[in-house]
N, C-alpha and C positions, 0 to 999 in steps of 0.2 A: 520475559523469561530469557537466562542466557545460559551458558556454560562457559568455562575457563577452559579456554586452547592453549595452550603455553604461554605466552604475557599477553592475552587480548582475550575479552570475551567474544564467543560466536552466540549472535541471537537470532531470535526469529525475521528480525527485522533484515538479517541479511541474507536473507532467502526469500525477502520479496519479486527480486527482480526476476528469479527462478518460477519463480508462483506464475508470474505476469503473463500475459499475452505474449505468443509466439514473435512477431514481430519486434517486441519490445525488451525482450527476456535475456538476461546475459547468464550463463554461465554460474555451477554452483563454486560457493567462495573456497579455496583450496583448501581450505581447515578438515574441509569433510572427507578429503583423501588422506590426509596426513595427521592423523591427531589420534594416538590413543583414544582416549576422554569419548570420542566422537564414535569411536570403534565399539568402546561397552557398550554402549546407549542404542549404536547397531543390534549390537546384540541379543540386547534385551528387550529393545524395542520392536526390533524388526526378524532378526532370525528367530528369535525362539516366540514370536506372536503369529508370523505367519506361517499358509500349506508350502513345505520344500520336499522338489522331487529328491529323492535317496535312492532312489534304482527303481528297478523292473521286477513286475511279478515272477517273470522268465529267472533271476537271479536265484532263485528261493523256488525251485518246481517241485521238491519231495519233501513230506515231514523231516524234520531235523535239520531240513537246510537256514542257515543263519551267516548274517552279518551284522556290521557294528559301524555305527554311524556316529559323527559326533556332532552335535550340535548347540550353538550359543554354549560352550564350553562341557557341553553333558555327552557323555558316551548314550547311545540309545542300543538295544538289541533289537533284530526285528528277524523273526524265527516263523516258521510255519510248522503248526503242531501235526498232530495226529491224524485231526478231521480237514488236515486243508488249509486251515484258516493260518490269515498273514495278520501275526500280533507283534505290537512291537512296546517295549518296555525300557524303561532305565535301568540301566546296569549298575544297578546296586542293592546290597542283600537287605531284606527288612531286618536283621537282627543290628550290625551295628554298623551297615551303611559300608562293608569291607565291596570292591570293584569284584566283581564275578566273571566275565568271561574275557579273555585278554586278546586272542586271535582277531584278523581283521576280520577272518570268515569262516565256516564252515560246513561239514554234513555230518550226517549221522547222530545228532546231539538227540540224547534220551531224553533228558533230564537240566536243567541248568544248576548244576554244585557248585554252591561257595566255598572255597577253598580253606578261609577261615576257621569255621565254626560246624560246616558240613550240612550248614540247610540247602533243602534242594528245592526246588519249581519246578511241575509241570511247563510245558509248552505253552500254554494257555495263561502262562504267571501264576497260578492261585501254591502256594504252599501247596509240597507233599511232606515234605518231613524234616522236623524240627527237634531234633537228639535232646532228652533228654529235658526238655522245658516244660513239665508237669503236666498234672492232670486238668489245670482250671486253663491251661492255656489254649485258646479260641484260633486254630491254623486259617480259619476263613477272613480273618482280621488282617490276615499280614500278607498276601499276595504281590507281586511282585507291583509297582504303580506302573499305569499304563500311561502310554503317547498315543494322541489321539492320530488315528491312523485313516485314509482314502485311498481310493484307486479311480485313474483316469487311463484310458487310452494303455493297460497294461501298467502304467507308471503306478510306483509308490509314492503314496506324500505321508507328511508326517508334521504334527504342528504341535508345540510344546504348551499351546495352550488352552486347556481344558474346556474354557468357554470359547473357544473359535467359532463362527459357522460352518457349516458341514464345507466338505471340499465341494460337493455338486451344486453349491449354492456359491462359493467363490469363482470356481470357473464354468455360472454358466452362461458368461457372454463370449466364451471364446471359440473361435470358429469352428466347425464341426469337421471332423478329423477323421472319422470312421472308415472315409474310403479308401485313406490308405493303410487299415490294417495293421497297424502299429503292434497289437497286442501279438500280432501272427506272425512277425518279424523276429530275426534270429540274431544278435548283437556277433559282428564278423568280425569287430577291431575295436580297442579299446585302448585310449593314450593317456597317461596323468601328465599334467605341465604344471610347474610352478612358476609364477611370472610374479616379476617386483614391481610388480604397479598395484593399486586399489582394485576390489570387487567392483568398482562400478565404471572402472575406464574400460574394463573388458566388456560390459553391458551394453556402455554407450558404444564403445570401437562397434561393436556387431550392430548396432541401431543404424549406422551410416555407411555409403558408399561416396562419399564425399572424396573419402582416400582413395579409393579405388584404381585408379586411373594411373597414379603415379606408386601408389605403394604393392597394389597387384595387379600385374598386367596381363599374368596367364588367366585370371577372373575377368579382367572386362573385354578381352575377344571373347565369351562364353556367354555374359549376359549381359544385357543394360544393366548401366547402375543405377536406375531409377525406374520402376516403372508408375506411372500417375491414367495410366488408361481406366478403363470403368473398373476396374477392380477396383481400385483408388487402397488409402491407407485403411487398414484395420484395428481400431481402438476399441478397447473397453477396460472395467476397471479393474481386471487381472493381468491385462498385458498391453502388447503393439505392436504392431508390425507389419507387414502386407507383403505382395508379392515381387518378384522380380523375374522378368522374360528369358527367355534361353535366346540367343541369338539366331537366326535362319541359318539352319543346317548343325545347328550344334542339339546332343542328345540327350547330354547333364553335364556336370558339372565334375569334370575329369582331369587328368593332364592332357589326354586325346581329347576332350569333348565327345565322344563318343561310347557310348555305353556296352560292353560285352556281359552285363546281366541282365535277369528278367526284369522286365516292367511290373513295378506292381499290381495286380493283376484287380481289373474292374476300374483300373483309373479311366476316365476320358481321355481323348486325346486334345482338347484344349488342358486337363490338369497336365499332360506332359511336354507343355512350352513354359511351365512358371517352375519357380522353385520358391518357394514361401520360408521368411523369416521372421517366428515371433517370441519375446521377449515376455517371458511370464513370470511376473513378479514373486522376490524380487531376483532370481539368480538364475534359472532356466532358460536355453538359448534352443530352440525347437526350432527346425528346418527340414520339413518333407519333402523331398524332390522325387520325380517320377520312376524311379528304379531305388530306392533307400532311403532313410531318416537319419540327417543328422542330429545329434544330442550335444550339448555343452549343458555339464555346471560350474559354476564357480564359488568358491567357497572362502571366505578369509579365513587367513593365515595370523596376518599385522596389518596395521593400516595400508602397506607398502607391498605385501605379497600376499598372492593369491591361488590356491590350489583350481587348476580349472581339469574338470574330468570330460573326458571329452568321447564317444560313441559312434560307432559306426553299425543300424542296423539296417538287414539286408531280411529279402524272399527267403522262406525256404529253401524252396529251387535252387537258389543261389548260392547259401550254405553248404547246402546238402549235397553240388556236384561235387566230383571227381578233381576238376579240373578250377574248384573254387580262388579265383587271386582278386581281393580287391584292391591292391593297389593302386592302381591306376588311378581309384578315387581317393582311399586313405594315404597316399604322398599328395592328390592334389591339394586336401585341407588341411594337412598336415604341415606342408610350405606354405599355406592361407597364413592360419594359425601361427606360426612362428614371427611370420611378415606382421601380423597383429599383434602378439604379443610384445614384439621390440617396439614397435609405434608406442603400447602402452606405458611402458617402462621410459619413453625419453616421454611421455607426456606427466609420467608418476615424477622427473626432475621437476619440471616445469613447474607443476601445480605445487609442489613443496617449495618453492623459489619465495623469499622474499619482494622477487619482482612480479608475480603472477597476478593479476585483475581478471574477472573472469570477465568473456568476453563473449561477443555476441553469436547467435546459430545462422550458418549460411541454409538459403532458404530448402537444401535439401534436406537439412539436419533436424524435422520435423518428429522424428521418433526420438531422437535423443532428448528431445525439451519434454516429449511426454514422458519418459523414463525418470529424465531427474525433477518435471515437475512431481510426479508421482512419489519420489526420495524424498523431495524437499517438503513436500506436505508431509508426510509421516519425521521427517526428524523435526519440524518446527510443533507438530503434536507431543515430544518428546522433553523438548528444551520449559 
């Protein structure tokens, strides 16, 4: 099986080397950054088959609150009714398929009314009322269609595809998270970045600290770029990732290195020398550290750009002072991040280069080979 990339087919056969053994494995062929063609097949294949976080319960806390998500090219609504419940539906009217709610978000929603034709939904999707379409017409028939919806850790997932298995059966090999309270946590900064590189250079850049050294230097007096001690790496088949050390005398991961908020509360003090990075397939970038949780998602755009939303949650406690500044930490991964995103963008020339081979993984680069063996097996499913 292959696909047509602009005058060359891309087949399975060239994502063996990707498939292979760590030691042996080069690099996925540049088509997969750079190709429309390769982009639908993403899409279809992979955004709109698998669980993607979309936000936080915390976003949606009173009936009426809603947002609008888009996904593998579909607007999604995802609203909390009456009784609490976080439902989420396609936004679009059963009668002739007219877009219904246009805002990225909101509160207070009663009802959802089509602007068209003037049928309206319950919260819960089912028809309430249908102007005017007789007596024999059947309102329990026409409900809004749903997106099959889970919650983890407070997060929203959402998966476009009806036969999926359940979310708690996708992520249940991944590490257990509970202790730092995520659900309990209060989002204190929130960044959108668009970056002209691929969804997956941003995946991999976060997989490695291979750059580290030379591309952030305020990062690696804070932690080792590698930690391999008994914690060792963390795999399974929703994600990857593992930990990385704070350095002696450093408190998280700041511009000070030193922390002026609360410790999330019940951690150990061996969880508050690591700071963990994992990669949950295929767009979620999850990082707990001992006083807050980083969030990345990233979302295509084009082959070439990539919308990456990025979170900063914090304590209560933390929130809730007086004297609340996270700075300190939102400029430190905020300058990360940028530093990352330029890296992405001259590797997004590169890989689109006529002269580009892909090329072999230095032997720190062990999560990236799981990342895009993991891509490479699902597009070679595809072709």
């Amino acid at each position: 099986m292959a696909i047509e990339v602009g005058q060359r087919l891309l087949r399975v056969a060239d994502l063996e080397r990707t498939r292979g053994a760590f030691g042996e494995a080069r690099t996925l062929p540049g088509e997969v950054y750079s190709s429309e063609d390769v982009l639908r097949l993403e899409q279809r294949g992979i955004f709109a088959r698998e669980w993607l976080c979309v936000g936080r319960e915390a976003d949606i806390p009173k009936a009426g609150d809603w947002f609008l998500k888009e996904i593998a090219g579909d607007s999604v609504i995802v609203t909390r009714d009456a009784e609490g419940v976080i439902n989420a539906f396609y936004n679009v009217c059963r009668h002739r398929g007219s877009r219904l709610l246009d805002e990225p978000q909101g509160h207070g929603l009663a009802r959802i009314l089509c602007p068209y034709h003037a049928w309206s939904y319950h919260l819960d999707g089912s028809l309430q009322n249908a102007p005017r379409m007789g007596a024999d017409f059947c309102k329990s028939d026409h409900s809004l269609r749903p997106v099959k919806t889970g919650f983890h850790e407070g997060f929203i997932f959402l998966n476009l595809d009806q036969g999926a298995q359940p979310l708690t059966q996708w992520l249940a090999d991944l590490p257990g998270l509970t202790r730092f309270r995520i659900p309990e946590l209060k989002r204190g900064r929130r960044i959108e970045y668009e970056v002209r590189a691929n969804w997956k250079l941003v995946c991999e850049n976060y997989s490695e600290c291979y750059h580290c050294a030379g591309a952030h230097p305020q990062l690696a007096r804070l932690s080792e770029q590698i930690s391999r001690d008994e914690r060792g790496q963390e795999i399974g088949a929703c994600f990857n990732g593992g930990p990385m050390r704070l350095r002696d005398g450093i408190e998280t991961m700041s511009m000070s290195g030193r922390s002026t908020l609360p410790t999330i509360p019940g951690l150990s003090l061996d969880d508050c020398r690591y700071v963990h990075y994992y990669v949950i397939y295929p767009n979620m970038l999850l990082s707990p550290h001992p006083d807050y949780v980083l969030v990345h998602t990233a979302w295509p755009l084009a082959p070439d750009r990539t919308r990456v939303v990025c979170e900063w949650l914090f304590t209560e406690a933390a929130v809730g002072a007086k004297d609340f500044d996270p700075s300190d930490v939102v400029d430190f991964w905020d300058l990360t991040n940028r530093q990352d995103w330029a890296l992405c963008e001259r590797t997004q020339a590169g890989v689109s280069s006529r002269g580009y081979r892909p090329g072999p993984y230095q032997s720190s680069e062990d999560c990236v080979h799981i990342f895009d063996r993991w891509y490479a097996d699902r597009l070679a499913g595809l072709l």
